[in-house]
C-alpha positions in Angstrom: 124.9 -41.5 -120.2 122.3 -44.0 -121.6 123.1 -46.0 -124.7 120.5 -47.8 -127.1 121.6 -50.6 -129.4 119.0 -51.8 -132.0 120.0 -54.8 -133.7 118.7 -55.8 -136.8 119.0 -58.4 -139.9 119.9 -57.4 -143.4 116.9 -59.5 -145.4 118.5 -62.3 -147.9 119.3 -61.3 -151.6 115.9 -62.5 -152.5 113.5 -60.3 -149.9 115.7 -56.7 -150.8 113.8 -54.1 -152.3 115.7 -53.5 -155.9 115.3 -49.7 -155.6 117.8 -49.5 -152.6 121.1 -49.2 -153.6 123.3 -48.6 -150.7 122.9 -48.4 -147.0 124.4 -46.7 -144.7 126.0 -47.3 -141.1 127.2 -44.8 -138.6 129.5 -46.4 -135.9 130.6 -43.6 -133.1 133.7 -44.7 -131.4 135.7 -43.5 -128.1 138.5 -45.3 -127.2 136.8 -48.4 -128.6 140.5 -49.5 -129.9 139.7 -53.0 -128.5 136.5 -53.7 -130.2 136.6 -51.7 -133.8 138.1 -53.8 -135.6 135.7 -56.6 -135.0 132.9 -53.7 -135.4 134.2 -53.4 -138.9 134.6 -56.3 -140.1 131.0 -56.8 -139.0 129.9 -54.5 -140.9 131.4 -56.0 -144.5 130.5 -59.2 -143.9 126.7 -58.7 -144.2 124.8 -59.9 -146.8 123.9 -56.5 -148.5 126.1 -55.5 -151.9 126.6 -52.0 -151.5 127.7 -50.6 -147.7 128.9 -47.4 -146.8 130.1 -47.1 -143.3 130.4 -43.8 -141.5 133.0 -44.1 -138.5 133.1 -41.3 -135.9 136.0 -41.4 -133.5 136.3 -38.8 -131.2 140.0 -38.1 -129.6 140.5 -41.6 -128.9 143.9 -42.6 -127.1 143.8 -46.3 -127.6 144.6 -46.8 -131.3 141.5 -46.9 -132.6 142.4 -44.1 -135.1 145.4 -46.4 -137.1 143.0 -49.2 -136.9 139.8 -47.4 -138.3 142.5 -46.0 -141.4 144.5 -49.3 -141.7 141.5 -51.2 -141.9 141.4 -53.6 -145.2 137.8 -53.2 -147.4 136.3 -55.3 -149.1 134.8 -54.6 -152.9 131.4 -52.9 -152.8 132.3 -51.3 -148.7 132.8 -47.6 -148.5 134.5 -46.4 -145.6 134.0 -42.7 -144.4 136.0 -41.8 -141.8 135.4 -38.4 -139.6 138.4 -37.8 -136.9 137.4 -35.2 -134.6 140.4 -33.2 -132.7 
């Protein structure tokens, strides 16, 4: 399995285009217990006003479940979260 990561930078308050309103993430996870945490919290702390992040966890073992529902948000950061069993 072959994985492609593209990373990119949110432009500054200044450079944003005011007709977008929200943008979305989507974060698969599999056993990523050790790593989605900070994955999350990456996430809120960009720049942008208005995230919604979609979480995808797929019969993970680890713990990574309790830690994508536990996980503390921060005003303006919608969470979606899609267990799959």
């Amino acid at each position: 399995m072959t994985w492609s990561f593209y990373l990119f930078k949110l432009p500054d308050s200044s450079e944003r285009d005011p007709m977008i309103k929200k943008i979305t993430v989507i974060t698969p996870s599999y056993m990523q217990g050790q790593y989605i945490a900070d994955c999350l919290k990456s996430v809120q702390s960009q720049g942008f006003g208005s995230i919604e992040h979609v979480v995808i966890d797929a019969l993970s073992t680890d713990g990574s479940r309790e830690i994508i529902s536990n996980a503390e948000l921060r005003e303006g950061y919608e969470l979606i979260k899609v267990f799959e069993s």
